[in-house]
C-alpha positions in Angstrom: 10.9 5.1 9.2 10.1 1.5 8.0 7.0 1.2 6.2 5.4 -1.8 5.4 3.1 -1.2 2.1 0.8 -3.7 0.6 -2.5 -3.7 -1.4 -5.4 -5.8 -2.5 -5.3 -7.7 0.7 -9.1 -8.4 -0.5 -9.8 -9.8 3.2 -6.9 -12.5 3.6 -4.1 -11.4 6.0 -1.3 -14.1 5.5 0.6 -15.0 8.2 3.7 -14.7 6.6 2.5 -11.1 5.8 1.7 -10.0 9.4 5.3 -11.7 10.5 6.8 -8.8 7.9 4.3 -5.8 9.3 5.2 -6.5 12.2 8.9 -5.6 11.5 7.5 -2.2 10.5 7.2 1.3 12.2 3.8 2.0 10.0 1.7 0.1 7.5 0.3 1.7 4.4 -2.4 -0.2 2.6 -3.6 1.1 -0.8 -6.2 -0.3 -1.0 -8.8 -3.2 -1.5 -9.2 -3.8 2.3 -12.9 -5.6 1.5 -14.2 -6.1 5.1 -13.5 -3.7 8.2 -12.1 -6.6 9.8 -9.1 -6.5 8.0 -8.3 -2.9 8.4 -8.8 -3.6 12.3 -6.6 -6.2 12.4 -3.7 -4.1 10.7 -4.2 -1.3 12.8 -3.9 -3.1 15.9 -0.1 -4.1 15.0 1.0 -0.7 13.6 -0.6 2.6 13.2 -2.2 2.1 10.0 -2.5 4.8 6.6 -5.3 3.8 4.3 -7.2 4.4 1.4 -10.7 3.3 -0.1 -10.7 0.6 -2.9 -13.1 0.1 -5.8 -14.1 -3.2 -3.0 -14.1 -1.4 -0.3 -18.0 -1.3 -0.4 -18.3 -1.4 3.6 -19.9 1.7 5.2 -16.9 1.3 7.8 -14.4 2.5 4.1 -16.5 5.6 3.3 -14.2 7.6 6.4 -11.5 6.4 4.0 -10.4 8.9 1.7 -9.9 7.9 -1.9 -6.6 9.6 -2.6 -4.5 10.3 0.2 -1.4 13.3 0.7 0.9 13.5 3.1 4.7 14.2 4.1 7.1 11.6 5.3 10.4 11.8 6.2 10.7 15.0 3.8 8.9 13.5 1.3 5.8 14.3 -0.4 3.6 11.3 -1.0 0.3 10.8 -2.4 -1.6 7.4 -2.1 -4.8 6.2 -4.0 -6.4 3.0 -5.3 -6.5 3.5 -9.0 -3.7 4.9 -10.5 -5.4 7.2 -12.9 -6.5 8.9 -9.6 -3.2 10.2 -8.9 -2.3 11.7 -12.2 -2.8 15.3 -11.3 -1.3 15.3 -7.6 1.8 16.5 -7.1 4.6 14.3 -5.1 7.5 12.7 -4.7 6.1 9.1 -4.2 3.0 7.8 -5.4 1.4 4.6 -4.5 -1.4 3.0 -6.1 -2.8 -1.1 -6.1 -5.6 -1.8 -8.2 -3.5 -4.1 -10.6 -2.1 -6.8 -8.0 0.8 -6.2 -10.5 4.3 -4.9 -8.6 5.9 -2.0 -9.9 8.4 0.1 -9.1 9.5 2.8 -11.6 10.7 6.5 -11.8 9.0 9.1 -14.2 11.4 12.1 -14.2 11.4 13.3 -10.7 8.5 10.7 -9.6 8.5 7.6 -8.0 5.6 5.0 -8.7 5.0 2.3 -6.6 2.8 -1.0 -6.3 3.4 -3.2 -4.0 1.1 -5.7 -5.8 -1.2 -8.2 -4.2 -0.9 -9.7 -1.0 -4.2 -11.6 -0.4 -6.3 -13.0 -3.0 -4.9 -14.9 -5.5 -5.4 -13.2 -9.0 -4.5 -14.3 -12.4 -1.4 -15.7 -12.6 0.5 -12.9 -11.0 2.8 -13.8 -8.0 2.4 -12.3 -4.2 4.1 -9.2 -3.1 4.5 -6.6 -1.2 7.1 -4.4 -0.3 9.3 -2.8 2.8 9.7 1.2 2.5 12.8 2.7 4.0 12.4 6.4 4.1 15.5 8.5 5.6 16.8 11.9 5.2 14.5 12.5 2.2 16.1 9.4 0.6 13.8 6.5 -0.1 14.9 2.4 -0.3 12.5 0.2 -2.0 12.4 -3.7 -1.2 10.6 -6.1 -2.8 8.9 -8.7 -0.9 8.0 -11.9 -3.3 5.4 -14.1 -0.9 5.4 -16.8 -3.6 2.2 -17.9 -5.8 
């Protein structure tokens, strides 16, 4: 399963971003959509997985849930926006934006992801995203640096 996982797209889709998604089995958006076009428009590439941002103000965002859980690929993953939100789940993976900062570390048997921002420019923080890999219960991260 290839999984293309971005954040804070905070209603710009890049076309340098959609080239990537494209690529992808699935798209995972944690969210920070803004407007429902944008979530439209990712969905009609790829089947899409979302949650609900704090700008995700929209009626269309309340059917979004604000932490997500799920299994993929043998893995147990948990997706929200915030990620204080995601503190007491228990996964594998967990996946949180909020920050439009990238990071990828493991605490004990967790992984944390952000993929960062993709959209809006913010600070002086670069654009990212990244590309999951998810095999066998195995799990390859790559970082996706869209420039600044």
């Amino acid at each position: 399963m290839r999984i293309g996982l971005i954040s804070d797209t905070h209603n710009v889709l890049r076309p340098q971003v959609i080239e990537l998604l494209k690529t992808c089995d699935e798209i995972w958006h944690a969210g920070d959509f803004c407007e429902p076009e944008i979530w439209e428009a990712l969905n009609a590439l790829k089947p899409l997985r979302g949650v609900q941002g704090n700008n995700d103000e929209d009626p269309f965002f309340e059917q979004l849930p604000t932490v997500s859980e799920f299994v993929c690929g043998g893995l147990q993953i948990a997706m929200a926006h915030n990620r204080r939100s995601l503190d007491c789940v228990r996964a594998d993976l967990k996946i949180f934006g909020h920050s439009h900062q990238l990071c990828d570390e493991q605490l004990n048997t967790v992984r944390w992801l952000n993929p960062g921002s993709c959209g809006r420019k913010r600070f002086n923080l670069e654009l990212t995203m990244m590309i999951l890999t998810i095999q066998d219960q195995k799990l390859q991260v790559e970082r996706i640096d869209l420039g600044r």
